[in-house]
Wavefront OBJ file of the C-alpha trace (Angstrom):
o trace
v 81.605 50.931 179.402
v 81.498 53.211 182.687
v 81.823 51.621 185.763
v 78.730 52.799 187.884
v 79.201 53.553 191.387
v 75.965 51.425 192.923
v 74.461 51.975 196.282
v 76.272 48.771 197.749
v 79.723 50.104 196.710
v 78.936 53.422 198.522
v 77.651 51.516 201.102
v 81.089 49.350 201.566
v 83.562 52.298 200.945
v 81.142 54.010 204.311
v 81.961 50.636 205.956
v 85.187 50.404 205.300
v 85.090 47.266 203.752
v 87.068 47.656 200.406
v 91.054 46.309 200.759
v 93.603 48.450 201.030
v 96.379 46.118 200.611
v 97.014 44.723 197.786
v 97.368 40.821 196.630
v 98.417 39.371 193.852
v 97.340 35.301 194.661
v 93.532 35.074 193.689
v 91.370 36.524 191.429
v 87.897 35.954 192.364
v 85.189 34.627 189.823
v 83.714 38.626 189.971
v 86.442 40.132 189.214
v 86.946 37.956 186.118
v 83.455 38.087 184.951
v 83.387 42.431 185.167
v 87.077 41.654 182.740
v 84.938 39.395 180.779
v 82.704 42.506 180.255
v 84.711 45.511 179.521
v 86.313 42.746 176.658
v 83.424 41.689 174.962
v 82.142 45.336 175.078
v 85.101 46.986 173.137
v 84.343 44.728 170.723
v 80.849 44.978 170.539
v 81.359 48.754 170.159
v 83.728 48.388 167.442
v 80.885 45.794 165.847
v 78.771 48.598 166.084
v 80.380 51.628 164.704
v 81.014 49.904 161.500
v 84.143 47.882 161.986
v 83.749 44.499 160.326
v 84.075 42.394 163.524
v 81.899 40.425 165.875
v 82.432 39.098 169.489
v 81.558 35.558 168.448
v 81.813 34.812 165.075
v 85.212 34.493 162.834
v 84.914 36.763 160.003
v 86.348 38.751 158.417
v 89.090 40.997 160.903
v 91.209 43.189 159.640
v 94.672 41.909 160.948
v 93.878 39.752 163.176
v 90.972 38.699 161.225
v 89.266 37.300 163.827
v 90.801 38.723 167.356
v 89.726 35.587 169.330
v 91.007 33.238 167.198
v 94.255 35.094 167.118
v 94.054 35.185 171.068
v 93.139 31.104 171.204
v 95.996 30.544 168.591
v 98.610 32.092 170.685
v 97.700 30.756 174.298
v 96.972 27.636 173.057
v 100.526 26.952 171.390
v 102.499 28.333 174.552
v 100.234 26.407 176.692
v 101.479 23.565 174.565
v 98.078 22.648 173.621
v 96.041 22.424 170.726
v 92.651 24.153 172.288
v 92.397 25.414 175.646
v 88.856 24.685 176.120
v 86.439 21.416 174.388
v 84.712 24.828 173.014
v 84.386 25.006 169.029
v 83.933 28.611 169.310
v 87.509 30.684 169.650
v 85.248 33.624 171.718
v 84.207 31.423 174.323
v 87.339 28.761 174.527
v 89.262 32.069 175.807
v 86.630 33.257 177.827
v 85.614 29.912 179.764
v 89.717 29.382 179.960
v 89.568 32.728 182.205
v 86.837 31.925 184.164
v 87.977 28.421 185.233
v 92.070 28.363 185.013
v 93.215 27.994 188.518
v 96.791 29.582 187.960
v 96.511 33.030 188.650
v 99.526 33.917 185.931
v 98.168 32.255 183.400
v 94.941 33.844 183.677
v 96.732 37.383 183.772
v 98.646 35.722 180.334
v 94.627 35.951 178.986
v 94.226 39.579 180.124
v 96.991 40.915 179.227
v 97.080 39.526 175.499
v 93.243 40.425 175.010
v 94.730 43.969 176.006
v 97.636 43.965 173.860
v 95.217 43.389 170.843
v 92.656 45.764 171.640
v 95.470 48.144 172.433
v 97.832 47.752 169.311
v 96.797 44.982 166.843
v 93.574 47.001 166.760
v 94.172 50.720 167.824
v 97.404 50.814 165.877
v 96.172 49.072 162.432
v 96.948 51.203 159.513
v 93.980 49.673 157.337
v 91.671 50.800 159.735
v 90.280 54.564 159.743
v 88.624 54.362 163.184
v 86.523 57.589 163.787
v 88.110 60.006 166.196
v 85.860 59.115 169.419
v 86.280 55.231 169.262
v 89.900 56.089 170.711
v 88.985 57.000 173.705
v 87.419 53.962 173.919
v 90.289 51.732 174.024
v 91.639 53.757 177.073
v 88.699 53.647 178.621
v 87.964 50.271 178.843
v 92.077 50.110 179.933
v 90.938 52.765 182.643
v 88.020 50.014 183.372
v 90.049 46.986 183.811
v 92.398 48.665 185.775
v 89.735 50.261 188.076
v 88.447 46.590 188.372
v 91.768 45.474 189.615
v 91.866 48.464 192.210
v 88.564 47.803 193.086
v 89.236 44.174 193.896
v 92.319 44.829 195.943
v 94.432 43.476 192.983
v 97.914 44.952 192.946
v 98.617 44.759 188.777
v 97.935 47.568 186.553
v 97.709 47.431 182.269
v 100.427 50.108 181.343
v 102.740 51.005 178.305
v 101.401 47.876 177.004
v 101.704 44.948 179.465
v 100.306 44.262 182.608
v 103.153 45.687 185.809
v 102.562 44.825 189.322
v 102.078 47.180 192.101
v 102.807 47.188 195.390
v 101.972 51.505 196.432
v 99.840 53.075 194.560
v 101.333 56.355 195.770
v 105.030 55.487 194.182
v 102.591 53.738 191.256
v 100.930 56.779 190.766
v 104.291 59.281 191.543
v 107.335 57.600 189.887
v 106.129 54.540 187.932
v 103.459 55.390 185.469
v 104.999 59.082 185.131
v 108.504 57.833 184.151
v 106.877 55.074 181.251
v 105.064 57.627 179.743
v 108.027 59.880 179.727
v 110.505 57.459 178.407
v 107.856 55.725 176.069
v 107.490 59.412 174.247
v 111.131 60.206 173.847
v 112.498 57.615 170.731
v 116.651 58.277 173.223
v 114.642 56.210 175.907
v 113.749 53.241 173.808
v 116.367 51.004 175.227
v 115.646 52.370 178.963
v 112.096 51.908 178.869
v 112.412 48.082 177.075
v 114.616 47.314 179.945
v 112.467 48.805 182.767
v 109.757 47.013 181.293
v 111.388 43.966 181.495
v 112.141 44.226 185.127
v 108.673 44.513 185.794
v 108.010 41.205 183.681
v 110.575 39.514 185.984
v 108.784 41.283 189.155
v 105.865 39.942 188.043
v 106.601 36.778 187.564
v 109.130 36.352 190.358
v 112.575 35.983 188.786
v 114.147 38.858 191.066
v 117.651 38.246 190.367
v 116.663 39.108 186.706
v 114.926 42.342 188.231
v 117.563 43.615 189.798
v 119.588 43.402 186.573
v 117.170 44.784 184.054
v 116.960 47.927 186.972
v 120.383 48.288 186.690
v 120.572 48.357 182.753
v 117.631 50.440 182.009
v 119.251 53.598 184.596
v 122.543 52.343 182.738
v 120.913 53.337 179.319
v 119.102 55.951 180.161
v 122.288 58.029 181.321
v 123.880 56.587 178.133
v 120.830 57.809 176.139
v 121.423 61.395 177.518
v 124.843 61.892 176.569
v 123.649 60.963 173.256
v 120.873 63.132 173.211
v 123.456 66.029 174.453
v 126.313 64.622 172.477
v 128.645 64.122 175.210
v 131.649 62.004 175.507
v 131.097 58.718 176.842
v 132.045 55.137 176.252
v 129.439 52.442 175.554
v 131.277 50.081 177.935
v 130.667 52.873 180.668
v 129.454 51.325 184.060
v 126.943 53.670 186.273
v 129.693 55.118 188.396
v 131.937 56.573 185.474
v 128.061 57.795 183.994
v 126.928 59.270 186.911
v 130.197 60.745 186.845
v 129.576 62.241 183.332
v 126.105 63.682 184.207
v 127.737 65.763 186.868
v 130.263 67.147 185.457
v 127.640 68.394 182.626
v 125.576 69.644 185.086
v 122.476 67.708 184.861
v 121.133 68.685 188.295
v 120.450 72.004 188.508
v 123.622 74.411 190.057
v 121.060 75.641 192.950
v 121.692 71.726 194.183
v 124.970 72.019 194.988
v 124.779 71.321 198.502
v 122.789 68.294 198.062
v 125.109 66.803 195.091
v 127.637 65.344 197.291
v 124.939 63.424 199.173
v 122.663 62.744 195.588
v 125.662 61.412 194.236
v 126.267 58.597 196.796
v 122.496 57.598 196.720
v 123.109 57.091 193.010
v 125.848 54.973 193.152
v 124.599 53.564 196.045
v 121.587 52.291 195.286
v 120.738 50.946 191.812
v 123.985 49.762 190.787
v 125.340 48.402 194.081
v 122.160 46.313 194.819
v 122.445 44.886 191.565
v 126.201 44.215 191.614
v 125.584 42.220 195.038
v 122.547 40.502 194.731
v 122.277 39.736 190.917
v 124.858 40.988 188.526
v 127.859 38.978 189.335
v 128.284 34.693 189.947
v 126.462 33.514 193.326
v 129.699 31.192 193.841
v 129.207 27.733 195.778
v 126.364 29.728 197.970
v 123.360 30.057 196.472
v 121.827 33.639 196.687
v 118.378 34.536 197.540
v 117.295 37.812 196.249
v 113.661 38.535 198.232
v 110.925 39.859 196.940
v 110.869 43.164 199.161
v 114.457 44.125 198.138
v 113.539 43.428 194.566
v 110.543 45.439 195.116
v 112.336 48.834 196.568
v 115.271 48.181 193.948
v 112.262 48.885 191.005
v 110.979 51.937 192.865
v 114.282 53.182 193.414
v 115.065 52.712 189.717
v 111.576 54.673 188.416
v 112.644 57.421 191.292
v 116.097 58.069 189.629
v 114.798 57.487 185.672
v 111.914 60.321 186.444
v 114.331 62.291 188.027
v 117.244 62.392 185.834
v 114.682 62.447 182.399
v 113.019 65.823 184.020
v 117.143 67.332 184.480
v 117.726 66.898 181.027
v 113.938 68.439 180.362
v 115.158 71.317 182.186
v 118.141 71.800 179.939
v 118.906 74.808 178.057
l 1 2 3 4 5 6 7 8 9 10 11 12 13 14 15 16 17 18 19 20 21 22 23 24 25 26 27 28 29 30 31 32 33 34 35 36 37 38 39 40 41 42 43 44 45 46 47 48 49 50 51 52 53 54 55 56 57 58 59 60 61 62 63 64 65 66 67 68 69 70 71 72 73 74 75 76 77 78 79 80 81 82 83 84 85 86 87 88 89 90 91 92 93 94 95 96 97 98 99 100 101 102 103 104 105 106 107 108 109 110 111 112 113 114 115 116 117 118 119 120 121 122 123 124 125 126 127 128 129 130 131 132 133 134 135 136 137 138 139 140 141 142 143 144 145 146 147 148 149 150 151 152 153 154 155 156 157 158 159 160 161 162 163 164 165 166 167 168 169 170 171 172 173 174 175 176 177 178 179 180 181 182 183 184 185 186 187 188 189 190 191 192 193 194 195 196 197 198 199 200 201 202 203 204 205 206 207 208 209 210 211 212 213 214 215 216 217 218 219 220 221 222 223 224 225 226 227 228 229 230 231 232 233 234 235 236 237 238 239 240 241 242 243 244 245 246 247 248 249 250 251 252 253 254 255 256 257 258 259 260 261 262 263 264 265 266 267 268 269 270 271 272 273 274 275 276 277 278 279 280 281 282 283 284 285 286 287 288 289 290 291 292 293 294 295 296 297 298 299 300 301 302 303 304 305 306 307 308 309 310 311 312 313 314 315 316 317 318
């Protein structure tokens, strides 16, 4: 399932010629056929290796028992339709849906779901005892996909499950996909890393104001989280200030900070919780409020920054 690196791709990359900004608008026939691929090949592999599964044909699955079925099933009934395709066969309903649905989101719906199997509903199923080297298959055809998606110019990336948008792969790369797998491994972070998930749904799908709130709960619960871990005295009706508050006088940032504390301090309280306060915790009143896109945007990053950094104080804890 390795994506080969062919003369003509050389060829561009010397020209230039691959984007380096991302968009999110259009995905182009290619880029769903190569997705198209690296899903019918996981499950070919799994055919092949013994697990009692084909691409096409509904038999027996163990749980789902046939994944494209299962896949048709649930897009179907949130479409609000009974089949997405005239197709009789559940394989190629879901695949000819990708290739021809003109909404970009709903296509990403297909992606991401054909993902979530392969990646729990298959990976995760207790009934199966899949041999130790076909799990490295199911990252690598998430390493494929999201390759694809770089390769293409497209800024979304399949992580801790779902499919999150990305607008720097630098802070992607830095903040982002470090702090989900650091609050996806610790069971304290549960509630912060539902919650920053979430605000990456709403990113996603445009519902800022909901962004902004879910940023401000998930840095909320992951200071809550620590006192727990470190059993100190808080209140659950805490707000970020009086937390904040609670971290410092523990001494969560290391003592050779001092000087910078002062000024850390303010950018904590200044940031997360005041943008969300202003723009999309509170009533809009008679006016209605706009919350744009690149505000919502640095109010994520800003979130990740402070969740990686706070997670790796506590790490550093005696």
């Amino acid at each position: 399932m390795a994506i080969h690196d062919l003369f003509s791709k050389r060829q561009k990359r010397l020209r230039g010629e691959f984007p380096d900004v991302y968009q999110y608008e259009e995905l182009s026939e290619k880029l769903r056929v190569q997705i198209i691929y690296i899903i019918t090949e996981i499950f070919e592999t799994l055919n092949a290796r013994g697990a009692d599964t084909s691409v096409y044909d509904d038999i027996n699955f163990p749980i789902p028992k046939s994944p494209f079925k299962f896949i048709h099933s649930i897009l179907a009934k949130e479409n609000g339709s009974f089949k997405l395709t005239n197709d009789q066969n559940d394989a190629k309903a879901v695949f000819n849906y990708l290739l021809k649905e003109k909404s970009t989101e709903k296509v990403l719906d297909v992606v991401e779901l054909c993902f979530q199997v392969i990646n729990t509903n298959i990976r995760n199923n207790p009934t199966c005892q899949w041999r130790d080297d076909l799990h490295p298959k199911f990252d690598e055809a998430i390493s494929d996909l999201n390759s694809r998606f770089n390769e293409h110019g497209v800024g979304y990336s399949f992580c801790n499950n779902q499919l999150i948008r990305i607008d720097s792969q630098f802070i992607h790369s830095e903040a982002v996909k470090p702090v989900l797998i650091l609050l996806a491994n610790d069971p304290y972070y549960e509630g912060a890393n539902q919650e920053f998930l979430k605000a990456h749904e709403h990113y996603r799908h445009k519902r800022y104001k909901e962004c902004l709130v879910e940023c401000c709960k998930s840095f909320e619960s992951l200071m809550k989280a620590i006192c727990e871990k470190r059993k100190w005295d808080y209140k659950p009706t805490d707000t970020a200030s009086k937390l904040i508050k609670t971290c410092f006088e523990h001494k969560l940032i290391p003592c050779y900070m001092d000087n910078q504390i002062a000024s850390l301090k303010q950018i904590l309280e200044s940031g997360v919780p005041t943008i969300r306060n202003k723009e999309g915790g509170h009533g809009q009143g008679a006016e209605i409020v706009e919350v744009s896109e690149h505000l919502a945007s640095y109010c994520l990053h800003l979130t990740a920054s402070n969740l990686l950094f706070l997670a790796n104080c506590e790490k550093q804890l005696p």
